[in-house]
N, C-alpha and C positions, 0 to 999 in steps of 0.2 A: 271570236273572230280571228281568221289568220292572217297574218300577215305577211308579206311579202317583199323583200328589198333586193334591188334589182340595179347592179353592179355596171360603173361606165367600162369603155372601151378599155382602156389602160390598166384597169383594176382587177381583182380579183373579188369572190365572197367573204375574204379576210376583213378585205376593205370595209365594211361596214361594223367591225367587231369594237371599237371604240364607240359608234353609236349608241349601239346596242348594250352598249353596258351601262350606258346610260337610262335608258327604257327602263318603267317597271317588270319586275322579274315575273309578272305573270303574266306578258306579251307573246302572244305566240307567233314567234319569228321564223321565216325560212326563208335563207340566202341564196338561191341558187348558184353555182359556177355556170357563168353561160356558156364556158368553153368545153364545160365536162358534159352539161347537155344535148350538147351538137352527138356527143358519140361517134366520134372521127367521121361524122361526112362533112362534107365539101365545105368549106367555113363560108357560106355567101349567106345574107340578111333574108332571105325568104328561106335556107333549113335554119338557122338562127330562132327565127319566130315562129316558126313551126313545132321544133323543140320546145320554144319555150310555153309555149296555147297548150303545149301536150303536158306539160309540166303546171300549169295551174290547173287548167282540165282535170287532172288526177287529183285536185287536193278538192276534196266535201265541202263544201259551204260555201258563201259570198266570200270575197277578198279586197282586202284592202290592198292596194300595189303602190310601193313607194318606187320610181327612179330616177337616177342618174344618169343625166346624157345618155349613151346607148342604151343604159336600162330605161332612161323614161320615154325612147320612141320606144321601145320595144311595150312597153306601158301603156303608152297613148294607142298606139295600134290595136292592143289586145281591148280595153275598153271600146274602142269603138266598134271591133267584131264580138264581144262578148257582154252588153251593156247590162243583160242580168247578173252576171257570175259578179258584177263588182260590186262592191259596197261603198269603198273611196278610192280615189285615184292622187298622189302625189306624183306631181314632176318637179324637178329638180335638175338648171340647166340644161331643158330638152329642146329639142329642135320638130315643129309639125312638118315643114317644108326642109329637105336638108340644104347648106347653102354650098354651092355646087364648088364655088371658086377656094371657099376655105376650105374643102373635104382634099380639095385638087394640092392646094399648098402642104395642108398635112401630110399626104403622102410622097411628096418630095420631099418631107422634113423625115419622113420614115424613112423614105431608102437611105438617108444618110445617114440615118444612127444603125449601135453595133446590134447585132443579134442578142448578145447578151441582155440587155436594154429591156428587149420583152421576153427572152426568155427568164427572168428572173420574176413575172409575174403568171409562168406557166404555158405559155403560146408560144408560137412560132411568128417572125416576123412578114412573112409571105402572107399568113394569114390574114395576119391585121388591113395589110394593104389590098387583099382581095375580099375582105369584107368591106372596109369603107366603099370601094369603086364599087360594090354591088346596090349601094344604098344611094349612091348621087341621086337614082329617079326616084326620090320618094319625097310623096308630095301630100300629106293628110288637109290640108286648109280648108276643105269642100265638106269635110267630115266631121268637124270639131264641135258645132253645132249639135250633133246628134248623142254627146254625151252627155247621159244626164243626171251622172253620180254628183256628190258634193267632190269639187276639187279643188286643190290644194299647189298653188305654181307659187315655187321655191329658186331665188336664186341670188350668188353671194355677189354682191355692191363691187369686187372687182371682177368680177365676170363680164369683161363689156359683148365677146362674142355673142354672149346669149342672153345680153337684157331686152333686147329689141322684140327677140321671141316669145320673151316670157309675159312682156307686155302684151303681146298680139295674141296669145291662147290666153291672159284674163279675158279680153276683151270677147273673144268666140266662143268661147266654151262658156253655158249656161251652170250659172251655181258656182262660179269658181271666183275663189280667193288669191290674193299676192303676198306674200313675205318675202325683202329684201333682208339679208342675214350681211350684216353689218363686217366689214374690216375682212372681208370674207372672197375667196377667188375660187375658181369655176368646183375643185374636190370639196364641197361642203361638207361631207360624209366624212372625208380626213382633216380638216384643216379646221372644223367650227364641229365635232360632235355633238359635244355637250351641248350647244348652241341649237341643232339641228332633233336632236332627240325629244328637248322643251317643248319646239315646233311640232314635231308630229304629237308628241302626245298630246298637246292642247288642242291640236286641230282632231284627234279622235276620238276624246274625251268631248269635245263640245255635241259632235256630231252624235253620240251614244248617248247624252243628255236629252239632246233632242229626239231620238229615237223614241227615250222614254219618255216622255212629253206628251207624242201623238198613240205612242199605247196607252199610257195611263185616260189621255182623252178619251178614248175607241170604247174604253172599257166603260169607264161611266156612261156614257152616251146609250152604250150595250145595255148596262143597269138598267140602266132609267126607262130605256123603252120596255121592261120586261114587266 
């Protein structure tokens, strides 16, 4: 199974390398850089997820998608256009609905920090702030319903921005589980790895249990009527 981790806005695909090193070693891991995927067009959230649909599109088999804030709408989104290519879905600090007035304050908080700020994570700051404003209208809440992987809504006990959210896609989204990650604030991916690595692997591990569960059923069942 491949797997997928899928990088916040501030972040880079470095960012998840403490996780990951936590994971058993024979996970099959791919980070994307979402900034590298753009391939210099226009930094706005619809070539963003375009890039990115094009980028699991290219990888064979079902996928598991773990993300992070910008990576888990970008997550939520592609499950809900892509409900066969998934196998499991992690979000972590995601937003269905974006909330309009916080996205507004962020990027007043953006024009006042230095360039160097982001460019020290590889982007430009122009960017940043034309990609949020491209993402105010984006609205999944009518959609969440029609995902019907087993999912997985992660988010850390000081995250208050996004616990309201996270409570409202368990509630919508069929099949879906909660984990509160304890002592823990909105970069779960940097600040709780080790913590966050436990989680997903129990959460894929259970899920491939059960996998093999309803094969080993099928098969007898198959037996037996022959």
């Amino acid at each position: 199974m491949q797997n997928i981790f899928i990088h916040g806005l501030e972040q880079n695909s470095s960012s998840w390398d403490k996780t990951i090193s936590f994971m058993p070693k024979s996970a099959h891991i791919f980070c994307p850089d979402l900034f590298a995927i753009l391939n210099h067009k226009e930094t706005t959230y619809s070539n963003l997820y375009r890039a990115f649909s094009d980028y699991c599109n290219d990888i064979s088999g079902k996928l598991n998608l773990c993300g992070l804030s910008l990576g888990g709408v970008l997550a939520l989104n592609y499950a809900i256009d892509y409900p066969t290519k998934l196998q499991s879905l992690v979000l972590i600090a995601a937003q269905y609905k974006m909330p309009r007035t916080l996205l507004k304050f962020q990027n007043i908080l953006f024009h006042f920090m230095p360039k160097s700020t982001f460019e020290k994570q590889g982007f430009q700051k122009k960017d940043i702030m034309q990609l949020t404003n491209s993402m105010i209208e984006l609205d999944f809440s009518k959609k969440l319903c029609d995902i019907s992987c087993p999912t997985l809504i992660v988010c850390g006990e000081k995250d208050n921005a996004n616990k309201k959210a996270a409570k409202n896609l368990v509630e919508s989204i069929p099949n879906a589980n909660f984990h509160l990650v304890e002592d823990t604030g909105h970069e779960v991916n940097i600040e709780a790895p080790e913590k966050l690595a436990t989680i997903l692997h129990a959460f894929w591990q259970e899920y491939e249990q059960y996998e093999r569960s309803i094969l080993l059923s099928d098969l007898k069942k198959n037996a037996a009527s022959v």
